[in-house]
N, C-alpha and C positions, 0 to 999 in steps of 0.2 A: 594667160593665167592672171588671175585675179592680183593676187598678192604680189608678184611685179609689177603691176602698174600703181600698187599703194604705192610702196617701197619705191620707186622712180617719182611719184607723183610731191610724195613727201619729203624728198631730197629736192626737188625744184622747186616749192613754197618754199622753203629754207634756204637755198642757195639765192634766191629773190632776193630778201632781205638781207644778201650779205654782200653779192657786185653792185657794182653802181652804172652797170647798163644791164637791166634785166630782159628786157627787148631781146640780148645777142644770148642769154642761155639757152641751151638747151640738153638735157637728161638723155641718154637713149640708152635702152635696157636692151642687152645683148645675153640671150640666154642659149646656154650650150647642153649638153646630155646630165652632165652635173656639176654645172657651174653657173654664176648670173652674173654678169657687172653692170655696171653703171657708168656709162662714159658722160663723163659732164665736160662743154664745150663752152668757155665764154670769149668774150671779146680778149684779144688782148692786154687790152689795160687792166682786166680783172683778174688774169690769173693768180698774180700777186694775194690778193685777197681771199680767193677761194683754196690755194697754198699755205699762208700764214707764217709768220716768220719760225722758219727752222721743219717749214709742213707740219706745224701742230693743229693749225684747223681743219687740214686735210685728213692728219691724221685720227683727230678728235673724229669728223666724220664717220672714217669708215668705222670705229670703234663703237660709235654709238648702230649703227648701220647694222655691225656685225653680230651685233647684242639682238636686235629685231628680226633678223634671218632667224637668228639660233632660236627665236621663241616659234617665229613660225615653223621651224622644224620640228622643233616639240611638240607642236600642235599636229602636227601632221599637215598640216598646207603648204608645206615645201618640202624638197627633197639635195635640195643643192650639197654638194660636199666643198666648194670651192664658190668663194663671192669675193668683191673688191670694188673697189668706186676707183676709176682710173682717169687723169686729166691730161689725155693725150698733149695739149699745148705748153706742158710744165717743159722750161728747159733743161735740168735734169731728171730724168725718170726713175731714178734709181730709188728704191722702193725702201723703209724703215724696217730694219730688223725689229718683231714682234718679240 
């Protein structure tokens, strides 16, 4: 689908400019019956950076993220009911009450 690979394509141009080994990123768009995520994989030493202190960049992320879904659902070129950007290597995973 089209619109998945914007939405992954434009979180790794951004995620680029924010580790400091851009070489080790990588985006993978996991899309299910009604749901999309976004697993972003970096090096070690970046997690920190693509987290944020207290996971505010993290969080800022998926919020911006989550705002772009909701237009393409408006639009009708997506149908997702459930999205999220997930950083499988963060040492705790436990997720921000919205």
């Amino acid at each position: 689908m089209e619109a998945t690979e914007t939405l992954r394509a434009q979180l790794e141009s951004l995620l680029k400019l924010i580790v400091h080994k851009p070489d080790e990123l990588r985006v993978e768009a996991v899309i299910g019956d009604d749901s999309f995520e976004l697993k972003v994989y970096v090096d070690d030493t970046d997690v920190g950076r693509v987290l944020g202190a207290r996971g505010t960049t993290i969080h800022a992320l998926r919020v911006v993220w989550d705002k772009m879904v909701g237009k393409l659902i408006q639009e009708g070129r997506a149908h997702w009911i459930r999205f999220d950007i997930d950083l499988p290597q963060a040492p705790n995973r436990r997720r921000p009450q919205y």
